[in-house]
C-alpha positions as CSV (number, residue, x, y, z in Angstrom):
1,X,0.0,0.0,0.0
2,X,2.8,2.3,1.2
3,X,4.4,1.9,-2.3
4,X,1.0,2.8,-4.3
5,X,0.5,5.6,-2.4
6,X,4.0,6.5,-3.2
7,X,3.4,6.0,-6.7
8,X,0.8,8.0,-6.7
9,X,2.1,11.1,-5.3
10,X,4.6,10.5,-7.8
11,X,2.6,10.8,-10.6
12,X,0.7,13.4,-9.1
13,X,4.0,15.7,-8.7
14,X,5.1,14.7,-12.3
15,X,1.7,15.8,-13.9
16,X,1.5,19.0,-11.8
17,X,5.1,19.9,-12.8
18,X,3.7,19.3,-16.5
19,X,0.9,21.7,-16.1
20,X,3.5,24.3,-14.9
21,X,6.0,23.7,-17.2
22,X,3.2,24.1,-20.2
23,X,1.8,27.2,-18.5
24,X,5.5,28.7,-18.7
25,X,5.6,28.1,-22.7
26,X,2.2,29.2,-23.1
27,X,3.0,32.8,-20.8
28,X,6.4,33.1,-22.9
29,X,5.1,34.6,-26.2
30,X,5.1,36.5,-27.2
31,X,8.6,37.7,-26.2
32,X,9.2,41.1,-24.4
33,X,11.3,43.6,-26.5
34,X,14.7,42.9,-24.5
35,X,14.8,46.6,-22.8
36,X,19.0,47.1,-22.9
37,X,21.3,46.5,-25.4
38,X,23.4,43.0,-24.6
39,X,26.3,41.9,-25.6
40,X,25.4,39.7,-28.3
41,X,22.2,37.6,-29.9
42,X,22.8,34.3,-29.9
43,X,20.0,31.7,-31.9
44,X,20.0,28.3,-31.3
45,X,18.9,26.7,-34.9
46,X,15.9,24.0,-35.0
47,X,12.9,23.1,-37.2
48,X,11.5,26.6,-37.5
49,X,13.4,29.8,-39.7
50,X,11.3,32.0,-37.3
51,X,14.3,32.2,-34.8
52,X,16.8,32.9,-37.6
53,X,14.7,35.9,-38.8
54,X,14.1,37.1,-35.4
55,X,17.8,36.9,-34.0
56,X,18.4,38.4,-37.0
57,X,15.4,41.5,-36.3
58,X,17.2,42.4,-33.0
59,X,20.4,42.7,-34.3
60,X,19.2,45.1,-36.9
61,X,17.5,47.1,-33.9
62,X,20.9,47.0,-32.3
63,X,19.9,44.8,-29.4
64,X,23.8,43.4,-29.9
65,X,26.8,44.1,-31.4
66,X,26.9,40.5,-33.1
67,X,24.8,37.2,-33.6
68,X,25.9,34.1,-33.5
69,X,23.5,31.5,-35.4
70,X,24.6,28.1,-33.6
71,X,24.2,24.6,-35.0
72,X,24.1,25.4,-38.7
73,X,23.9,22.5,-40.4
74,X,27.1,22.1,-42.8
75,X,25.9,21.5,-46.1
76,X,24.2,25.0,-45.7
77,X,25.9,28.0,-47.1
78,X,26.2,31.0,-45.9
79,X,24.7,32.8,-48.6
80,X,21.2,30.4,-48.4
81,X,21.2,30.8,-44.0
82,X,21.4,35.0,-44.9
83,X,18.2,34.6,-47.5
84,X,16.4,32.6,-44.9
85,X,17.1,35.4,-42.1
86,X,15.9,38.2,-44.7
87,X,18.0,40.4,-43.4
88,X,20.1,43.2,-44.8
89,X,23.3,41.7,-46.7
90,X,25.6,44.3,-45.4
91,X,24.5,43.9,-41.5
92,X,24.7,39.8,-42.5
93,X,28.6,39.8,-43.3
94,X,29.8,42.3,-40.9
95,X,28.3,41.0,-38.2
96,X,27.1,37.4,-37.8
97,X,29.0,34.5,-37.1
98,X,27.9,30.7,-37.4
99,X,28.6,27.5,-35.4
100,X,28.6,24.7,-37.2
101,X,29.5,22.0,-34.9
102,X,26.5,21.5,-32.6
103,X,24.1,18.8,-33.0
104,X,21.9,19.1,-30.6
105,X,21.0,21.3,-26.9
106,X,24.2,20.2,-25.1
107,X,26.3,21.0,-28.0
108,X,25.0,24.6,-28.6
109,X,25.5,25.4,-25.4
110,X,29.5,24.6,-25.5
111,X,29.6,26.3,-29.2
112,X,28.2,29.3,-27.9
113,X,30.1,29.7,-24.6
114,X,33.5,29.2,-26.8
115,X,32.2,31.7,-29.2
116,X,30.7,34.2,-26.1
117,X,34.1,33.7,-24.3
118,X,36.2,34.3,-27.5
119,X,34.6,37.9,-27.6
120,X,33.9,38.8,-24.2
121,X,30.9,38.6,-24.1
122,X,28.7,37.8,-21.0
123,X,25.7,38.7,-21.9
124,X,23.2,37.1,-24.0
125,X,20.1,37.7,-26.0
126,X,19.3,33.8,-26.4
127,X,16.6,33.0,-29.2
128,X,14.9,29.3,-30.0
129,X,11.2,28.0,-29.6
130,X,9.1,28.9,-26.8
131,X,9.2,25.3,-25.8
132,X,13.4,24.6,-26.3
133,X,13.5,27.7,-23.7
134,X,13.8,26.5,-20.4
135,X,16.3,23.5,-21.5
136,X,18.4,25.7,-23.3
137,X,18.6,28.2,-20.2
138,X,19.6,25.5,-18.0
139,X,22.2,24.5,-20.3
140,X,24.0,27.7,-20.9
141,X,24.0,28.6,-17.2
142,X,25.9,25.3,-16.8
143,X,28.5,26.1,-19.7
144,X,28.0,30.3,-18.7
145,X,27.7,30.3,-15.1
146,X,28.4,33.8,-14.8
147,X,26.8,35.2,-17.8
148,X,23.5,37.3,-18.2
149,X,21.1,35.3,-20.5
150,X,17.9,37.4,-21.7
151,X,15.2,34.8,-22.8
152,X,13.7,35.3,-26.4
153,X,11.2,32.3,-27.0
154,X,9.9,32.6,-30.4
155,X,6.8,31.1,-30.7
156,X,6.4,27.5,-32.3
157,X,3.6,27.3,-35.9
158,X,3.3,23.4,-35.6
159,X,2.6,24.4,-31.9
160,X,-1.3,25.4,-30.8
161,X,0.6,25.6,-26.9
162,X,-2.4,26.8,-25.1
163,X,-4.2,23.6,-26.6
164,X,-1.4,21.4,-26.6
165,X,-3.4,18.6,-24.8
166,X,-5.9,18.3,-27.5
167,X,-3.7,17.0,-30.0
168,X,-0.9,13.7,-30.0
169,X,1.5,16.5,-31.2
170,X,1.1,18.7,-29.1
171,X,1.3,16.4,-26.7
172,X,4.4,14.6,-27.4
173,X,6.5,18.0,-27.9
174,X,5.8,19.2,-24.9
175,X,5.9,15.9,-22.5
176,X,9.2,15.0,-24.3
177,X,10.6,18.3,-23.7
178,X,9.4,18.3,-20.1
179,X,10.8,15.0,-19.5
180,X,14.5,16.6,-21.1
181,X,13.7,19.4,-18.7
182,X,13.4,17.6,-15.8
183,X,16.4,15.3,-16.7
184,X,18.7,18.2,-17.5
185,X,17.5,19.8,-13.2
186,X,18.6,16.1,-12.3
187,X,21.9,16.1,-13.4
188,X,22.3,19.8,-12.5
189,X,21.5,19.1,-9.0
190,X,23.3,15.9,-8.8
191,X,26.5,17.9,-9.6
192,X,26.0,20.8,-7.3
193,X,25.7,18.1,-4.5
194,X,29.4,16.4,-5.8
195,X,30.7,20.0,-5.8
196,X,29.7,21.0,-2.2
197,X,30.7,17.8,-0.9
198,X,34.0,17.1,-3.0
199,X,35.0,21.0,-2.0
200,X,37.4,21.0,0.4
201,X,37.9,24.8,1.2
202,X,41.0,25.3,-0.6
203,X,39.1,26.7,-4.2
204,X,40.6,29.5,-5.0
205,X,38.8,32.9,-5.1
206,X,38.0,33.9,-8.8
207,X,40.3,36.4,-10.5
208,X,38.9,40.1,-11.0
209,X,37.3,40.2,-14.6
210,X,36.9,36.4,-14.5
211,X,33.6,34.7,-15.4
212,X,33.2,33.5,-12.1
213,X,33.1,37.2,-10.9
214,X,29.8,37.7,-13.0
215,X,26.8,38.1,-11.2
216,X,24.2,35.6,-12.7
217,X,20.9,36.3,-13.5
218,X,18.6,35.0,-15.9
219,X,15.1,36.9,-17.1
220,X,12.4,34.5,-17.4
């Protein structure tokens, strides 16, 4: 009986956290006009142009100095990925760089920190679907623990989010993605526990200017 019950509450917690995590897509879009200049936009590439041509918009309202398009796939060139963003040719070769090595969520958030890092810059416009948001957060705080990251979810057409139950879709995109969420606070929490416990006292305090001397914050 005790493990039922157990069970139960289990499922219970799971389902709630669902609910929230859905509500949280749904109340993203559409995106709040970032209200400061950052550093740099950074999109994270996927199904939908739609983030390409809006990384691109906010780097043509000067929102960042540069924007970095990450996980282009590498049979695209970079002629086709500027007449997909429909942006201005000039502002296209000056000032946007692309990642071609990423594959998937893990991998664009190492490409971008190496990129971010390269130019000094800590803080982030970060663009990809309303539903790829919270996952991607989580993993550039891991690989950017001291950076700023400004969400800009972009919302998703194959996506009805605020009916998402009514169709196997819907469903599936955001239960998958909820169950990558969850994975992804797992391991995050499971290597905050290591750390504390495997640290010793004798970490050095971070150097002036260093990454570790960022404050962190994250707009959600």
């Amino acid at each position: 009986m005790r493990t039922l019950i157990a069970l139960l509450v289990i499922i219970l917690l799971w389902t709630a956290g669902l609910f929230a995590f859905a509500d949280r897509v749904i109340d993203s879009t559409p995106a709040t006009e970032p209200s400061e200049t950052a550093d740099a936009i950074v999109v994270l590439t996927g199904a939908s142009d739609l983030r390409l041509k809006e990384g691109m918009q906010l780097l043509e309202r000067r929102k960042g100095a540069r924007l970095f398009i990450s996980g282009v796939n590498r049979e695209v060139k970079r002629s086709e990925l500027r007449s997909v963003t429909e942006g201005s040719k000039r502002l296209f070769d000056c000032c946007v760089d692309l990642g071609y090595q990423a594959e998937n969520t893990v991998g664009n958030a190492h490409e971008i920190a190496d990129w971010a890092r390269g130019h000094d810059f800590y803080t982030l416009i970060v663009v990809t679907s309303d539903y790829h948001m919270p996952r991607s957060l989580l993993e550039l705080k891991a690989d950017m623990p001291g950076a700023t990251l400004v969400p800009y979810p972009v919302a998703t057409p194959e996506l009805d989010a605020r009916d998402w139950w009514k169709s196997r879709k819907g469903q599936r995109i955001i239960v998958v993605e909820y169950c990558k969420y969850l994975a992804i606070m797992g391991r995050d929490a499971i290597l905050s526990i290591s750390r504390k416990f495997g640290d010793k006292g004798n970490t050095p305090a971070p150097k002036a200017g260093s990454e570790d001397d960022l404050s962190v914050s994250s707009a959600s």
